[in-house]
Residue, then its C-alpha position, 0 to 999 in steps of 0.5 A: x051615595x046611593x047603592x045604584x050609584x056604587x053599582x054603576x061605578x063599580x060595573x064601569x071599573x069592572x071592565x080592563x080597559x076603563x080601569x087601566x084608564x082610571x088608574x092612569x088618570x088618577x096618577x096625572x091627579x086633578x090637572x088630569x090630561x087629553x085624550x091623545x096622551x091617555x090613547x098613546x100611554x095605553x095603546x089603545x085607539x082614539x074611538x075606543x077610548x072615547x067609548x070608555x071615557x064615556x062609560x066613565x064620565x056616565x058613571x060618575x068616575x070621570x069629568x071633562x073639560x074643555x081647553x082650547x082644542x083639547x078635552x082634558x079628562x081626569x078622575x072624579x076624586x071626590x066621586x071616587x072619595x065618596x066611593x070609598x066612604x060609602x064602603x068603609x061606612x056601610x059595608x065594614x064592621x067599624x073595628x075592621x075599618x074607619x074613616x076620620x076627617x084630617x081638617x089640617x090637610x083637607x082630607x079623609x084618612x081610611x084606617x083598615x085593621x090587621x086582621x088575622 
C-alpha cells in the first residue's frame, strides 16, 4: 500500500457519518447489504448515503455490486486488511506490534504488546 492510498481511506473514515457506515457494513461481513437497509439502520437519507458510499467506494473502503434491482455494498476486507498491515509493518516498532500469517484459518493474526 502506498502512503496516498493510507491517507485517502484515512481522511474518508474521518468523517461521522462514512464511519458509522463502515462500521455497519463490517458487521453484515462480505455478503454485505442494500442501500435501503444501511439508510434505515442509520437514520440517514437515501441521497446522503449515497454521497458517503461514494466518498468510500473512491477510497478504496468500500465495493458494490449489483443483484437484481438492488446495490449491494459491503466493506473491502482485503483494503481494509491491507490498511492494517501497512500500519503495523510501517508504522510500529516490531516489539510494539506484529502480524503473522494463520495459513490454517486463511488469515492475519495482529499482535499488539501490553505496554506500560
Amino acid at each position: 500500500m502506498e502512503i496516498k492510498e493510507a491517507l485517502l481511506a484515512f481522511d474518508s473514515l474521518s468523517q461521522e457519518t462514512r464511519l458509522r457506515v463502515f462500521r455497519l457494513l463490517v458487521e453484515y461481513g462480505p455478503e454485505g447489504a442494500p442501500a435501503g437497509a444501511l439508510s434505515e439502520a442509520l437514520g440517514i437519507p437515501h441521497n446522503t448515503l449515497s454521497f458517503h458510499l461514494s466518498h468510500m467506494s473512491k477510497a478504496g473502503l468500500v465495493l458494490s455490486r449489483r443483484e437484481g434491482r438492488s446495490i449491494i455494498y459491503s466493506a473491502n476486507f482485503e483494503f481494509f486488511t491491507n490498511l492494517i498491515r501497512y500500519m503495523v509493518k510501517d508504522c510500529c516498532r516490531e516489539d510494539m506490534a506484529s502480524i503473522r500469517d494463520n495459513k490454517k484459518k486463511n488469515c492475519s493474526i495482529i499482535e499488539l504488546s501490553n505496554c506500560c
